[in-house]
C-alpha positions in Angstrom: -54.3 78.7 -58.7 -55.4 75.2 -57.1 -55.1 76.5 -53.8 -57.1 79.7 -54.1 -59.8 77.9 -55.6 -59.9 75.2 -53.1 -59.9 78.1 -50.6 -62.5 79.8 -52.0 -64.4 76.6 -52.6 -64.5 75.4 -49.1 -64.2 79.0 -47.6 -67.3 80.8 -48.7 -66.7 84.0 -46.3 -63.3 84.7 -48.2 -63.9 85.9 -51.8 -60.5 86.9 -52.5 -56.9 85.4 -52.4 -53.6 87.1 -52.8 -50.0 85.9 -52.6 -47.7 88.0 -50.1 -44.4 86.5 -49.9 -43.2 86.6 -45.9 -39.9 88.9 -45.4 -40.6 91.1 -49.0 -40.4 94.8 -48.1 -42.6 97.5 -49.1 -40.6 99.6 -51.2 -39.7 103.1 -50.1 -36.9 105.8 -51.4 -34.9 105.1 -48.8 -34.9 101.5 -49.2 -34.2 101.8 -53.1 -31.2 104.1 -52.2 -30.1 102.1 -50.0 -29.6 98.6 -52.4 -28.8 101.2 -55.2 -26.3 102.4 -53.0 -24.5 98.6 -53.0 -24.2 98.4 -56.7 -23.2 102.3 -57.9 -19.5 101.2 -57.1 -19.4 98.9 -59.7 -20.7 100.4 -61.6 -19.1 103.7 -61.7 -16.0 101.8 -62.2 -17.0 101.6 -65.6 -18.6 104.7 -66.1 -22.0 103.9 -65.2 -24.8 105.2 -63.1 -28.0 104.3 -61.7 -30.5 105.7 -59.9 -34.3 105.6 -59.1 -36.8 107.3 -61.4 -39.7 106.8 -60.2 -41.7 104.5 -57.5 -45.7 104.4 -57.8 -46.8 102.5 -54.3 -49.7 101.1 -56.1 -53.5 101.4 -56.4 -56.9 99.6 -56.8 -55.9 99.2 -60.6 -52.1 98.3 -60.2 -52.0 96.9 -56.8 -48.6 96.2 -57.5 -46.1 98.9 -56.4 -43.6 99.7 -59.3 -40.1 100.4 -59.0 -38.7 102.3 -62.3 -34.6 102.5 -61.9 -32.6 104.5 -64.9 -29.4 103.1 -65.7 -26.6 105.1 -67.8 -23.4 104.6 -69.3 -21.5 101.5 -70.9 -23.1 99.1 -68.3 -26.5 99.6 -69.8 -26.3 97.5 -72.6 -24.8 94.6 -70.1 -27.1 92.0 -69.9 -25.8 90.1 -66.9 -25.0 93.1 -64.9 -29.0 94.7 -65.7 -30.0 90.8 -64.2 -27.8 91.3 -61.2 -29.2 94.6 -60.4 -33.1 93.1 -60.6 -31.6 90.2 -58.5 -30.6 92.5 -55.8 -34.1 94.7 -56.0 -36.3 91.5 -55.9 -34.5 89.8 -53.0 -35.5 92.8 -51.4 -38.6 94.0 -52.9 -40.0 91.1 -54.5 -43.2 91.8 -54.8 -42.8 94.8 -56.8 -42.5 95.8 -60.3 -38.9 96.6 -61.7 -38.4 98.2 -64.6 -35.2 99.7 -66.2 -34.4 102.3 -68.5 -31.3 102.8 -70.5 -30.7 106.9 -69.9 -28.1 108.7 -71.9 -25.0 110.1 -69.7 -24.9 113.9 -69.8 -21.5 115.1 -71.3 -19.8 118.1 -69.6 
């Protein structure tokens, strides 16, 4: 906050500041697969799934891209293993959004 307002204090062409973090990807399916696709081993080891449900890239309301993931099965209600899984998504796509769901596993 103390820099953007020194910026725009001694800047008066810029009227807007936003932080980008160097190296953050913008988020696409492929990408999300792709880290997804390093934790669905563990986690279908004990009986879990996970999977993206939804990526909004953002607009002038929410300039934010969001990221929603569905998780399923016993590793749902696992604290530390629902942290691990935001860990991976914002080293990669830390700008963005994450949210996840608990989703019920479909019986056969």
């Amino acid at each position: 906050m103390g820099i953007e307002r020194t910026m725009l204090d001694r800047f008066p062409e810029i009227y807007e500041v936003e932080a980008v973090m160097p190296g953050f990807k913008i988020p696409t399916e492929e990408g999300i697969e792709e880290v997804l696709s390093s934790i669905a081993p563990f986690l279908s080891v004990s009986g879990g799934t996970i999977e993206l449900l939804e990526l909004d890239d953002g607009d002038g309301v929410n300039p934010r891209p969001t990221i929603v993931l569905g998780i399923g099965g016993p590793p749902a209600k696992n604290t530390s293993l629902k942290a691990e899984v935001l860990r991976r998504m914002k080293s990669v796509y830390g700008q963005a959004e994450i949210q996840m769901l608990e989703m019920a596993l479909e019986e056969e």
